[in-house]
Backbone as a chain_set.jsonl record, in Angstrom:
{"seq": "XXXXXXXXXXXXXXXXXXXXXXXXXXXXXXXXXXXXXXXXXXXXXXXXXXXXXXXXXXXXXXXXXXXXXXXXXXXXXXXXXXXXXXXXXXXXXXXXXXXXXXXXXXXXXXXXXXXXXXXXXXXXXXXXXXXXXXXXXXXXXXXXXXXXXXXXXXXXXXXXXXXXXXXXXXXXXXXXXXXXXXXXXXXXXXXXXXXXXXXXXXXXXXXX", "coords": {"N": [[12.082, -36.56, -3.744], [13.811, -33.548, -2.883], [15.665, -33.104, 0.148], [15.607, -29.913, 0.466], [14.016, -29.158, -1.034], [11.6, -30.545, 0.076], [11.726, -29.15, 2.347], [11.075, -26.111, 1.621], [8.401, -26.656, 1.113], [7.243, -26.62, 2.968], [4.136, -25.127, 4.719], [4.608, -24.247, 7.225], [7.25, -23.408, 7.782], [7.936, -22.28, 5.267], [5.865, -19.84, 5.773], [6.811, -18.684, 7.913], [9.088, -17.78, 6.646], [8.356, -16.155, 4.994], [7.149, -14.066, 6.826], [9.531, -13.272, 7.963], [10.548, -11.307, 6.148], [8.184, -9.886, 5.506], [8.491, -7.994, 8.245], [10.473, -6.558, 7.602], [11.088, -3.396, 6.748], [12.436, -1.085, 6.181], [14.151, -2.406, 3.792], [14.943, -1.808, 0.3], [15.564, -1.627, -3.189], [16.605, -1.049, -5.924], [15.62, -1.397, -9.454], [17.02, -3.138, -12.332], [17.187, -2.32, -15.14], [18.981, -1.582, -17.252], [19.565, 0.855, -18.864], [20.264, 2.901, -17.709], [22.961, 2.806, -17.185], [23.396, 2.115, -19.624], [23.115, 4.877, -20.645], [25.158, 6.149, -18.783], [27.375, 5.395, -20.284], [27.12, 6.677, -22.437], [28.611, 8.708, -22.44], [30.982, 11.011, -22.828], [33.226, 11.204, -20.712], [35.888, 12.184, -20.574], [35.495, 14.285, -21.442], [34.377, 15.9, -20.365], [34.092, 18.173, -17.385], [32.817, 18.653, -14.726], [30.274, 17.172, -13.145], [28.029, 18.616, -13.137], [27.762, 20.001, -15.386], [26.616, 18.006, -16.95], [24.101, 16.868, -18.908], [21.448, 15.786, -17.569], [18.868, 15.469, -17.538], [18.061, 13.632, -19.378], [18.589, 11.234, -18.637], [17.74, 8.548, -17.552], [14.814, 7.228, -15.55], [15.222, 5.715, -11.941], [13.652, 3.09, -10.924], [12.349, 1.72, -7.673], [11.764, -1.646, -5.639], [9.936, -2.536, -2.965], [9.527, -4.672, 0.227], [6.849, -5.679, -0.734], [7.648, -6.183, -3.249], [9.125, -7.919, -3.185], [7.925, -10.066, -1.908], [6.284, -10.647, -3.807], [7.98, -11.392, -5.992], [8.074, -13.926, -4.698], [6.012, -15.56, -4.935], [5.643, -15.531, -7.042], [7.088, -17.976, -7.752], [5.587, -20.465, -7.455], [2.197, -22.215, -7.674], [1.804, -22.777, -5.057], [3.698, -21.271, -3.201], [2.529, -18.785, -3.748], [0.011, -19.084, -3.063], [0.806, -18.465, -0.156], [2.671, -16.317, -0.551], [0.191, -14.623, -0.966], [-1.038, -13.711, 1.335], [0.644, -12.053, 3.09], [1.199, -10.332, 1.268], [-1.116, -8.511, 0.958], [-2.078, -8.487, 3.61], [-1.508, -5.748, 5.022], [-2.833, -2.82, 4.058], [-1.195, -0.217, 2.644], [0.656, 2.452, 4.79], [4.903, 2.283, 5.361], [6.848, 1.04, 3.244], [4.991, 0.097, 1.884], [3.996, 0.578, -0.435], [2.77, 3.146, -0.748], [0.046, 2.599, -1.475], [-3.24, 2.849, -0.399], [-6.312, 1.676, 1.582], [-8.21, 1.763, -0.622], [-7.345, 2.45, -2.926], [-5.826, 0.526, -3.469], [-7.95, -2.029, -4.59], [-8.517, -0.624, -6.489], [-8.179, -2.022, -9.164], [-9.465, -4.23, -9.59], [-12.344, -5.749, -10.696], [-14.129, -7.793, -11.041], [-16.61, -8.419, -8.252], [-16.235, -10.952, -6.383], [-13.345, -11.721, -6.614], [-12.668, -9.076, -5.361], [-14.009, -9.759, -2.547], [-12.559, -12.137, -1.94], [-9.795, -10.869, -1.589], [-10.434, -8.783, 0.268], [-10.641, -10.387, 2.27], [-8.272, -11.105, 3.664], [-7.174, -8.706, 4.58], [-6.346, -6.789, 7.738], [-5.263, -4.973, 8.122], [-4.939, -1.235, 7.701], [-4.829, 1.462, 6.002], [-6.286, 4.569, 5.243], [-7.289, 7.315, 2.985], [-9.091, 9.753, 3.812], [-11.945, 11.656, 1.348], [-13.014, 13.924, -1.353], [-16.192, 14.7, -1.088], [-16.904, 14.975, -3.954], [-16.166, 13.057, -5.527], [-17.084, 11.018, -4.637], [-18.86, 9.079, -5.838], [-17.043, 7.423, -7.359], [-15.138, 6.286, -5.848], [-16.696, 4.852, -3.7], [-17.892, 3.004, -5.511], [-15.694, 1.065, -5.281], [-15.326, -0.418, -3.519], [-17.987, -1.534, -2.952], [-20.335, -3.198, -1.75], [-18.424, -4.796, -0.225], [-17.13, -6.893, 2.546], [-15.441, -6.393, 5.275], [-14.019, -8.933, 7.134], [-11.81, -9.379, 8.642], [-10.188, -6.788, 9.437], [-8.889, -5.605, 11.765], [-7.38, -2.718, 12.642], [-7.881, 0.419, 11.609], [-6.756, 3.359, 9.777], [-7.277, 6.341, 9.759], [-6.346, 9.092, 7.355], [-6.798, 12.651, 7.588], [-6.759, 14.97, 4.818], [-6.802, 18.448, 4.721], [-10.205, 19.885, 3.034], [-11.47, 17.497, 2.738], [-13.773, 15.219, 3.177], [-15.385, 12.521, 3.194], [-16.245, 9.203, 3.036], [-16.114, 5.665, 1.305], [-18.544, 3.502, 2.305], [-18.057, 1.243, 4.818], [-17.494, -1.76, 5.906], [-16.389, -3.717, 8.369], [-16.887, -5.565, 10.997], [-14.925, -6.943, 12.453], [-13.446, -4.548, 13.603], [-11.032, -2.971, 15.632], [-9.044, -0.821, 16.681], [-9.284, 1.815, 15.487], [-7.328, 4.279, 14.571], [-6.583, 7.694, 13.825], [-5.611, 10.545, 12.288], [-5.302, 13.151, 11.987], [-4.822, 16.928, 9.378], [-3.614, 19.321, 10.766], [-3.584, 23.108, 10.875], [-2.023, 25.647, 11.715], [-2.227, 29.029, 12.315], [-1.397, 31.737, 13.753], [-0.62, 31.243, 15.858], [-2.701, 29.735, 16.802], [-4.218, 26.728, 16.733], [-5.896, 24.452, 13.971], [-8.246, 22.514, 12.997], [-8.527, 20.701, 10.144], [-10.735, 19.175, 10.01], [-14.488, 19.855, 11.121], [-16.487, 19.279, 14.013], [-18.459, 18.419, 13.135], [-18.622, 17.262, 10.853], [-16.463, 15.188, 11.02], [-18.437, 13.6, 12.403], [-20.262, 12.905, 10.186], [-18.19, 11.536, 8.764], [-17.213, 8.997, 10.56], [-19.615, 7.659, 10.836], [-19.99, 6.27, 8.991], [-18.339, 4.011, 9.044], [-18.951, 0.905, 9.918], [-19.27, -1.53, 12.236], [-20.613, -3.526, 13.217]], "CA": [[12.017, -35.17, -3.282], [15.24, -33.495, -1.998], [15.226, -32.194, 1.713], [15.602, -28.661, 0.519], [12.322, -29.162, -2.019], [10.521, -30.678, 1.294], [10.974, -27.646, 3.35], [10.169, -24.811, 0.92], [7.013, -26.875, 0.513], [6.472, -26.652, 4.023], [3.556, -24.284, 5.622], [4.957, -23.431, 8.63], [8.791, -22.453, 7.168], [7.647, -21.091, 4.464], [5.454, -19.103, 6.456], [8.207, -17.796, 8.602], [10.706, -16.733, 6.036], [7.514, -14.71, 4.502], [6.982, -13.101, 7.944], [10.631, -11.894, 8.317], [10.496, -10.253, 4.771], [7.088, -8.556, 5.735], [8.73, -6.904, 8.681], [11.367, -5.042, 6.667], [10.158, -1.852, 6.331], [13.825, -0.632, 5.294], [13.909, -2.713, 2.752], [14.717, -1.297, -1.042], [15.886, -2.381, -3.87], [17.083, -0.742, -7.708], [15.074, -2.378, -10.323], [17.698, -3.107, -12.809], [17.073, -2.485, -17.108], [20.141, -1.811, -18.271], [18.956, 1.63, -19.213], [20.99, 4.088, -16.947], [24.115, 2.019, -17.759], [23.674, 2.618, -21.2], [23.156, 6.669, -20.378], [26.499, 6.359, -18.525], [28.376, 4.885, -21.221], [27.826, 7.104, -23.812], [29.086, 10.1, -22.079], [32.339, 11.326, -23.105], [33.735, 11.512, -19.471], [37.472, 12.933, -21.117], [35.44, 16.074, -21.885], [33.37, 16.404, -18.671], [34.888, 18.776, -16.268], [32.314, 18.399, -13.519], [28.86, 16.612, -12.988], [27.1, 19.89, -13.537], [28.391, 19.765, -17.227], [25.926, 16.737, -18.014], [22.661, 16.849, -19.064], [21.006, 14.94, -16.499], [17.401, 14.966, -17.923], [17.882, 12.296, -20.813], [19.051, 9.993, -17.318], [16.282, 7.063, -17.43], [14.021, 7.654, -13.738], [15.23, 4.849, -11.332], [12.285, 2.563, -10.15], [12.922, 0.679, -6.752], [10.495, -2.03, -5.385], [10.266, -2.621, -1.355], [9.157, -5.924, 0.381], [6.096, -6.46, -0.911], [7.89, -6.387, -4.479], [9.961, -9.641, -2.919], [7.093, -11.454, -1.613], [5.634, -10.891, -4.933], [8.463, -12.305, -6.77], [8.327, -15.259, -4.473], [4.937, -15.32, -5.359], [5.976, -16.348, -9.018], [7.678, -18.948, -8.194], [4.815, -21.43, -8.114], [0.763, -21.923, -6.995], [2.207, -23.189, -3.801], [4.089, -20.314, -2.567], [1.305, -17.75, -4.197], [-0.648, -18.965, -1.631], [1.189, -18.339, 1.059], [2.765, -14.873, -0.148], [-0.485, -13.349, -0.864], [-1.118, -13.563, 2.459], [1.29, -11.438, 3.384], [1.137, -8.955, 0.363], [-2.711, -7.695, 1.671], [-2.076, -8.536, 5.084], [-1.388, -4.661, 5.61], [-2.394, -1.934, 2.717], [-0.255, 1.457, 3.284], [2.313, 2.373, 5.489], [5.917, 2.152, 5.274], [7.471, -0.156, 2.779], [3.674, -0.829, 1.721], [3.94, 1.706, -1.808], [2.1, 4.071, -0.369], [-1.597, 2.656, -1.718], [-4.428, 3.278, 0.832], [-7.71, 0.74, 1.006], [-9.308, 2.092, -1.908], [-6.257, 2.26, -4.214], [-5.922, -1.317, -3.64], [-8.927, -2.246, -4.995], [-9.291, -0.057, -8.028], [-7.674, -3.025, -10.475], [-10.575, -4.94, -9.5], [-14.076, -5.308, -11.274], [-15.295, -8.955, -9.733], [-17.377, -8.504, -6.766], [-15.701, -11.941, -5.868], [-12.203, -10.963, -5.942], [-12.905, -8.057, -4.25], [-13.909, -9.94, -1.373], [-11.323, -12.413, -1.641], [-8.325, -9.898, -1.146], [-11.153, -8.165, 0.898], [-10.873, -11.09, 3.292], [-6.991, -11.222, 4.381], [-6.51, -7.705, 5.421], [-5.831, -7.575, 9.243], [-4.548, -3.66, 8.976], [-4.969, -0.63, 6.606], [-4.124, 2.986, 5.883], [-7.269, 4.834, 4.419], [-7.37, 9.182, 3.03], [-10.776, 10.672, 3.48], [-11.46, 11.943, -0.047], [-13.543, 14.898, -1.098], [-17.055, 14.095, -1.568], [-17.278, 15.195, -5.478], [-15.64, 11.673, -6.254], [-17.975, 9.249, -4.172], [-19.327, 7.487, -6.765], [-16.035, 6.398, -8.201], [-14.895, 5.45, -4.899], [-18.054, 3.963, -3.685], [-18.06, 1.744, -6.609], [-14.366, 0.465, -5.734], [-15.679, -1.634, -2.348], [-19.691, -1.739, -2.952], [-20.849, -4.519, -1.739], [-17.384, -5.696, 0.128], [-16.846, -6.704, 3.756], [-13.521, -6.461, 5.31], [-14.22, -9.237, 8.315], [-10.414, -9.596, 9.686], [-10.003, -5.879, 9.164], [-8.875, -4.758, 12.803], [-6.775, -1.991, 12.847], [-7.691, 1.04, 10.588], [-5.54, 4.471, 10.375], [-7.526, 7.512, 8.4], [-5.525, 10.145, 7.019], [-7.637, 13.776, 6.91], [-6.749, 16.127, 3.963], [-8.205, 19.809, 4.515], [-11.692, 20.494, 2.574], [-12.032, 16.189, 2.41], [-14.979, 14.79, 4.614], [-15.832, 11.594, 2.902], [-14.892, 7.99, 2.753], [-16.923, 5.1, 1.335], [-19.467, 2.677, 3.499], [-16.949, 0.228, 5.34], [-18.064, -3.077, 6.589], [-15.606, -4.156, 9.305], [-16.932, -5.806, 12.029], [-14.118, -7.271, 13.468], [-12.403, -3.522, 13.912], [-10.566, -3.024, 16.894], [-8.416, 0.059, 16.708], [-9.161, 3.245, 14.959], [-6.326, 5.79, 14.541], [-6.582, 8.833, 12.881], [-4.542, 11.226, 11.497], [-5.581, 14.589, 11.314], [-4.31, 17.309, 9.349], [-4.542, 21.004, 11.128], [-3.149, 24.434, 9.916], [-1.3, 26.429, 12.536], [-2.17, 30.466, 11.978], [-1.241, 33.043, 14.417], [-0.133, 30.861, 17.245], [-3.79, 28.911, 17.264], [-3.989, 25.28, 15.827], [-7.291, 24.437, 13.942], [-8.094, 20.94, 12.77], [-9.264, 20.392, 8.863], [-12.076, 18.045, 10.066], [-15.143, 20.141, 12.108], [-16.657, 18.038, 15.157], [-19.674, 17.645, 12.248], [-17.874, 16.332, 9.89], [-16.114, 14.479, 12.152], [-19.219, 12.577, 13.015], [-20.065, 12.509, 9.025], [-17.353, 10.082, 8.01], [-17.042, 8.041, 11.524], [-20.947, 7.126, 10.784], [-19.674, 5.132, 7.888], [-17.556, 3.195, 9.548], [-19.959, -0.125, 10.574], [-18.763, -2.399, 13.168], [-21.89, -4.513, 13.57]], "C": [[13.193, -34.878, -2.351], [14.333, -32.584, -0.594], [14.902, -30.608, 1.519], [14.413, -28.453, -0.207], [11.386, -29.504, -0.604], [10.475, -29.112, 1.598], [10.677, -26.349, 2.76], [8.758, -25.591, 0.567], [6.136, -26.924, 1.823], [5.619, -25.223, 4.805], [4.448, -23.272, 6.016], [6.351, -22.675, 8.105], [8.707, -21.722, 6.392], [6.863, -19.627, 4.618], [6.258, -18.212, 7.142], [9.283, -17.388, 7.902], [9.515, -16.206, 5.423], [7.227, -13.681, 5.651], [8.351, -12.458, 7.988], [10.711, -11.178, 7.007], [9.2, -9.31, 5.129], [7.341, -7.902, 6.892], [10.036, -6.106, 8.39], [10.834, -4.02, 6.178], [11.458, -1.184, 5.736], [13.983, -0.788, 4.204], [14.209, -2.158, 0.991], [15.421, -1.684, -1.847], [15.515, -2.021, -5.664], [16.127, -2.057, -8.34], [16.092, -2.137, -11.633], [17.35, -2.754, -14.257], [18.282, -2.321, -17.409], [20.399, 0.098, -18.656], [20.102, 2.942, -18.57], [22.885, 3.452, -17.097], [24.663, 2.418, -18.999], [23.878, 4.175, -21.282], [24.393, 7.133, -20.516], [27.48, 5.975, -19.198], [28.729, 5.879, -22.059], [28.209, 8.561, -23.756], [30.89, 10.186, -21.982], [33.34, 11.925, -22.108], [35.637, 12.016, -19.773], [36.942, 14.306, -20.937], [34.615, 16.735, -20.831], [34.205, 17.203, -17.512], [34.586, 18.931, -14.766], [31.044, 17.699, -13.919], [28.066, 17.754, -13.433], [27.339, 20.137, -14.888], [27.208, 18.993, -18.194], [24.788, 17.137, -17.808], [22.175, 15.817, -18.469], [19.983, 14.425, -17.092], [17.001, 14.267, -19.389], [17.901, 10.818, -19.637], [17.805, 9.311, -17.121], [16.184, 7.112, -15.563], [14.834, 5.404, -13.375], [14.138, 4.818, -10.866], [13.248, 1.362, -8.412], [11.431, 0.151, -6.086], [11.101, -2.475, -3.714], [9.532, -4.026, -1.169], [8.088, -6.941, 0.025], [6.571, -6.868, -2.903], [8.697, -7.997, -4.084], [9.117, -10.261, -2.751], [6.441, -11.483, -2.952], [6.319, -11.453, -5.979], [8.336, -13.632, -5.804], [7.133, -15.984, -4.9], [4.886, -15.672, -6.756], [6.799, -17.595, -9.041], [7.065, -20.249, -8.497], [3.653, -20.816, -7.547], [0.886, -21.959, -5.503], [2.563, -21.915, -2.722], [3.38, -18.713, -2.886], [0.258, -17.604, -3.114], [-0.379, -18.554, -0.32], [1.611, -16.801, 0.858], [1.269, -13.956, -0.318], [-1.255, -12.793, 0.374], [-0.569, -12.376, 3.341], [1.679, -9.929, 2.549], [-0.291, -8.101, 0.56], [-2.7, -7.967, 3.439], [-2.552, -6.804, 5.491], [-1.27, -3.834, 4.635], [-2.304, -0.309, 3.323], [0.712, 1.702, 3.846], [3.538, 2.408, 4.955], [6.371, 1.214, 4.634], [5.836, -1.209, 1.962], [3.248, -0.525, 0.056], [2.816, 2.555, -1.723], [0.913, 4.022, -1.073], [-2.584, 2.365, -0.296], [-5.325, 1.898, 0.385], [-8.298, 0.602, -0.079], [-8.696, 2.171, -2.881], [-5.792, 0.726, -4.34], [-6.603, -1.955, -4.622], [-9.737, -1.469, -6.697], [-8.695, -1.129, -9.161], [-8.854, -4.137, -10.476], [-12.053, -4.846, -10.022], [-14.856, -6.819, -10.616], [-14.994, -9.067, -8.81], [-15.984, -10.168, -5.805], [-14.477, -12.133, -5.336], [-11.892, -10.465, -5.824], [-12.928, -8.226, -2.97], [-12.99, -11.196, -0.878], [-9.776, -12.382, -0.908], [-9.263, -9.035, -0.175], [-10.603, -8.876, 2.436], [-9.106, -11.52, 4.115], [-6.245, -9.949, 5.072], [-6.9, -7.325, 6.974], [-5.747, -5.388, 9.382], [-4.696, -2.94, 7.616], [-5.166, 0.915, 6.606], [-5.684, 3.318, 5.12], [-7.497, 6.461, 4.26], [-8.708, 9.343, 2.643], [-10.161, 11.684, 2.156], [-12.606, 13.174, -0.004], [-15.013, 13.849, -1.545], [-17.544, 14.048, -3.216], [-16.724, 13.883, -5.732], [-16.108, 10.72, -5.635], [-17.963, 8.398, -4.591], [-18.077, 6.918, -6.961], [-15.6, 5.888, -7.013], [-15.928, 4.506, -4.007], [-18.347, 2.498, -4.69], [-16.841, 0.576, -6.58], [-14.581, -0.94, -4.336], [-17.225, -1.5, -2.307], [-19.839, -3.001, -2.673], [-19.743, -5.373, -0.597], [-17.522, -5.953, 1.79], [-15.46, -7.121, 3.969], [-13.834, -7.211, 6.971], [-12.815, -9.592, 9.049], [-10.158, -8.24, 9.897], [-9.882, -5.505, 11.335], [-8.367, -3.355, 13.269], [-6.794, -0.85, 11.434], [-7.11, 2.359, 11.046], [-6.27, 5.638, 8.98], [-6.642, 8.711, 8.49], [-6.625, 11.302, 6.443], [-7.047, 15.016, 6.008], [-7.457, 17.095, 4.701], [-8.995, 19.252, 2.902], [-12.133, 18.244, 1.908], [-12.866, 15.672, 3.64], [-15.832, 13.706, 4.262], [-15.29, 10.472, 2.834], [-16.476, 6.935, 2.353], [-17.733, 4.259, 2.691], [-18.0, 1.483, 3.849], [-17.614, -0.572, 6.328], [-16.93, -3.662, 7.268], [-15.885, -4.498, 10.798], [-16.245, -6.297, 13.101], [-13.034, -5.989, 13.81], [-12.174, -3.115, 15.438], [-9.835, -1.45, 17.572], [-8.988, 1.092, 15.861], [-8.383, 4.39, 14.984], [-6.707, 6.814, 13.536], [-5.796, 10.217, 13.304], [-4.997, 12.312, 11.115], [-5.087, 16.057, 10.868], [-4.665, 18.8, 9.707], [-3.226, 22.088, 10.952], [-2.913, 25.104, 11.423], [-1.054, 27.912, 12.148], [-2.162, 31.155, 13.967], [-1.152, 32.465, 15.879], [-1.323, 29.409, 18.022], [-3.697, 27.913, 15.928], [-5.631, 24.975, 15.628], [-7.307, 23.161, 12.56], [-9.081, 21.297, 11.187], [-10.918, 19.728, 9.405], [-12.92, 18.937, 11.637], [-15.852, 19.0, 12.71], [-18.361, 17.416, 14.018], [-19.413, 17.154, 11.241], [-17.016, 15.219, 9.653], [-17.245, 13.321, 11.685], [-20.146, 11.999, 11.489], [-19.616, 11.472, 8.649], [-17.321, 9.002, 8.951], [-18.298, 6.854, 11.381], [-21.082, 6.541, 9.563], [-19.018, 4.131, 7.805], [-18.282, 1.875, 10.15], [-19.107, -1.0, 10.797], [-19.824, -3.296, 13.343], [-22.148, -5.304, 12.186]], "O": [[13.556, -35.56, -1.392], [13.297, -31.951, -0.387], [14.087, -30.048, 2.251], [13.77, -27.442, 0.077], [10.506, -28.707, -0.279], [9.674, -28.224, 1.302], [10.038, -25.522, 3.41], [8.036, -25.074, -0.285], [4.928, -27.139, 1.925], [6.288, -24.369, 5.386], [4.869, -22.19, 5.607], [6.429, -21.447, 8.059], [9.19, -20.592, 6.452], [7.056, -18.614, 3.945], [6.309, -17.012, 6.869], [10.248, -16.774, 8.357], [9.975, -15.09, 5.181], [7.085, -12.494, 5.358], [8.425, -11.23, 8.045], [11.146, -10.047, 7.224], [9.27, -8.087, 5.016], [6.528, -6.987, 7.019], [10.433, -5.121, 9.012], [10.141, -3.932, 5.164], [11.309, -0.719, 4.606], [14.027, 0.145, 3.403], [13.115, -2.238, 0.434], [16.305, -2.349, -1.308], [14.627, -2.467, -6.392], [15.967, -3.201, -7.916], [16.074, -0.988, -12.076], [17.02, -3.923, -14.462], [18.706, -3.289, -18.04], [21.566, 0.488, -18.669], [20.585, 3.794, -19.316], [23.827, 4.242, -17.026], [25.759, 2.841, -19.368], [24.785, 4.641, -21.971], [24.9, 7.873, -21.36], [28.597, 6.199, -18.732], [29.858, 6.163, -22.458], [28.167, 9.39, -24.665], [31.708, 9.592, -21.281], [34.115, 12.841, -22.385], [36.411, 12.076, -18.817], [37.563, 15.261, -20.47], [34.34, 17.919, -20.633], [34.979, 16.561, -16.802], [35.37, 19.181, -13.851], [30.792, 17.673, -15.124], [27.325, 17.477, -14.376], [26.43, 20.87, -15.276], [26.909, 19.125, -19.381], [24.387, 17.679, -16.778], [22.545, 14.739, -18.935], [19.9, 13.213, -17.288], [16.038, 14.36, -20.151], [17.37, 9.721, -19.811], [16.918, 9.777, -16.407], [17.045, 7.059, -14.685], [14.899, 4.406, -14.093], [13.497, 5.778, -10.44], [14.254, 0.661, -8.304], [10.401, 0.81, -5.944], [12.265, -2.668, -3.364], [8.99, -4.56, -2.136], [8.049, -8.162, 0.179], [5.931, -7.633, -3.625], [8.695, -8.984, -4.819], [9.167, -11.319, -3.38], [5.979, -12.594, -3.214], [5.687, -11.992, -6.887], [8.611, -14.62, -6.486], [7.324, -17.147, -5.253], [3.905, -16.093, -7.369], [7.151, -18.174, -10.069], [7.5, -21.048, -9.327], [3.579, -19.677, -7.086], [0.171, -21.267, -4.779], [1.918, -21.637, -1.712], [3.723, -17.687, -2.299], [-0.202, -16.631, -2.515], [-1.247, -18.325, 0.522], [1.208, -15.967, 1.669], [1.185, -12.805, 0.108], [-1.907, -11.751, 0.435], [-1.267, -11.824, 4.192], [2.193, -8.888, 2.958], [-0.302, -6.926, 0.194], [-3.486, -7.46, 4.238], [-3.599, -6.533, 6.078], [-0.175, -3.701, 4.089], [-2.985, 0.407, 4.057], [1.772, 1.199, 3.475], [3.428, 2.61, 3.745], [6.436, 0.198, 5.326], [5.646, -2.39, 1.671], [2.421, -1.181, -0.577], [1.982, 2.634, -2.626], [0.459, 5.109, -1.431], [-2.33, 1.602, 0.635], [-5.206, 1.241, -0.649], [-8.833, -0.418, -0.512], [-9.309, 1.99, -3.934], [-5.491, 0.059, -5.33], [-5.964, -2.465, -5.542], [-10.694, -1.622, -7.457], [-8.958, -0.718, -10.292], [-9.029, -4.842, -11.469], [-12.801, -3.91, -9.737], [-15.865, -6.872, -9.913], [-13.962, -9.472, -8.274], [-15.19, -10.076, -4.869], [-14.229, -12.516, -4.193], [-10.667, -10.498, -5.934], [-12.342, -7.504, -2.165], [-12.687, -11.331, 0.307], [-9.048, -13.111, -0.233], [-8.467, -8.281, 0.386], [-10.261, -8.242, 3.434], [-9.038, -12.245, 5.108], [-5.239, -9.951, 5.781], [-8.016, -7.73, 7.299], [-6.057, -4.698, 10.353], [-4.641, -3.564, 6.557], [-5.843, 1.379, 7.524], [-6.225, 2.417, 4.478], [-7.873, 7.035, 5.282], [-9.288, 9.158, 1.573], [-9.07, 12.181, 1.881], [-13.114, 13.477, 1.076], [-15.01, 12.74, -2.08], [-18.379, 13.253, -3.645], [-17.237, 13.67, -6.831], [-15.737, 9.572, -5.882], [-17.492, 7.293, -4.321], [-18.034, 5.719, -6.682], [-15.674, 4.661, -7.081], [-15.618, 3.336, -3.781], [-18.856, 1.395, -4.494], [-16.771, -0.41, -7.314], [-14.073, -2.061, -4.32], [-17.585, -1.296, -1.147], [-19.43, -3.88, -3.432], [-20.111, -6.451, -0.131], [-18.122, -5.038, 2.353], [-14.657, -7.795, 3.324], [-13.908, -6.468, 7.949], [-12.904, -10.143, 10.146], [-9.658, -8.256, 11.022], [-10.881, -5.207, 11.99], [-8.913, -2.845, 14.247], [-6.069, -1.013, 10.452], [-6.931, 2.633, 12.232], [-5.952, 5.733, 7.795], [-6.277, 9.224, 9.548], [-7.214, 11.198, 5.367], [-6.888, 16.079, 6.607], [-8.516, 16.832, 5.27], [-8.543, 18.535, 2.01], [-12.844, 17.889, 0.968], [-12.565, 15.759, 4.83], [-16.945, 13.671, 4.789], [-14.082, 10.373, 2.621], [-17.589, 7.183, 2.817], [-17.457, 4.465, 3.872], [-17.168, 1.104, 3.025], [-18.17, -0.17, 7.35], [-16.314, -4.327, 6.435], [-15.307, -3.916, 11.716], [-16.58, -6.245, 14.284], [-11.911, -6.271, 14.229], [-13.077, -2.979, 16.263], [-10.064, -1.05, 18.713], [-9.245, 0.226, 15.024], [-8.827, 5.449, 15.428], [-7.146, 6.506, 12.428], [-5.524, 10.697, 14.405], [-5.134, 12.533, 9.912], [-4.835, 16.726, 11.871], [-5.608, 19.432, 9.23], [-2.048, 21.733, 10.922], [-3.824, 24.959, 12.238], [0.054, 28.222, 11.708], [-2.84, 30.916, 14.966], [-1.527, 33.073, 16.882], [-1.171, 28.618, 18.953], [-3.343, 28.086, 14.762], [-6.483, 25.103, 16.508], [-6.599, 23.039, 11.56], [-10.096, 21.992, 11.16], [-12.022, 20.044, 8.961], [-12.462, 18.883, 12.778], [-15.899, 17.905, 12.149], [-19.049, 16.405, 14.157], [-20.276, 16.46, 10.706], [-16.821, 14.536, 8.648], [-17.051, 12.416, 10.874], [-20.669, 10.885, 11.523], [-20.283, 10.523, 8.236], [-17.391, 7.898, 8.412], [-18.196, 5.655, 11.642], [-22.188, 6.304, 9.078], [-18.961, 3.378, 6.833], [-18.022, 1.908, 11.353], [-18.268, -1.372, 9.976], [-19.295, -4.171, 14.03], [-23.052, -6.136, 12.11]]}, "num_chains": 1, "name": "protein.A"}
């Protein structure tokens, strides 16, 4: 075993070059095909007189993936280092550099209970949008049953006319932020979420 095979097999280092990749929030990064290359080739740039000339909307959509797309290729490189990035790819769902999925968008690729609470059981921190209540069930059905026991730090985001969120089992929660969105008419500011609706979604929130 060469020295450089030891220490990517080690914990602790490997641990620490996955921590400085999960605080890049900057982070981005072109996903390459070939595809927009080919676009630009077959344009007859002799006869082009400006950019506004070209038909843009044949131009193949750029995709770009952010840090958790790196820990997830490192994450392919064996079982070894799978373990260690997925640690760090649920650590924290939402945010900045996170692809903007919430708690509950997480979790919709999932149908066993088991690894549900699996990936249930490494998140630490998490972004979550009160939803309207006409779609319960389907969200209800996406963490039934789950507990989120590292879960300290949650951050709800309130839509106007939304005043629901599923049952949430988090007893180790520590923080609660929220994020409310309010409408500014005629000089007076007035919050989407009334103080009873308010106390609606908060009373789903179980800490015990």
């Amino acid at each position: 075993m060469t020295a450089t095979y030891h220490v990517l097999f080690t914990p602790e280092i490997l641990g620490e070059i996955f921590s400085w990749i999960d605080k890049d929030n900057n982070f981005s990064y072109e996903v390459g095909t070939g595809a927009e290359d080919t676009f630009l080739e077959s344009i007859d740039w002799d006869k082009v007189g400006s950019l506004s000339e070209i038909d843009w909307s044949n131009c193949p959509k750029t995709y770009y993936y952010y840090k958790k797309g790196v820990l997830l290729r490192c994450g392919l490189v064996n079982k070894f280092w799978w373990c260690e990035a997925i640690r760090y790819i649920w650590r924290r769902l939402g945010g900045p550099g996170h692809g903007g999925a919430d708690l509950l968008g997480c979790f919709a690729g999932f149908d066993d209970p088991c690894r549900k609470q699996f990936h249930a059981n490494l998140v630490t921190q998490a972004d979550l949008f009160i939803i309207n209540e006409d779609n319960a069930g389907i969200y209800d059905s996406l963490i039934h049953g789950v507990t989120f026991p590292n879960l300290q730090h949650l951050r709800l985001y309130c839509p106007q006319r939304c005043d629901y969120i599923p049952q949430l089992q988090c007893p180790s929660l520590k923080i609660l932020e929220i994020d409310p969105e309010f409408e500014c008419e005629f000089g007076l500011s007035k919050y989407a979420l009334s103080q009873e609706k308010w106390d609606k979604v908060l009373c789903r929130i179980s800490v015990s």
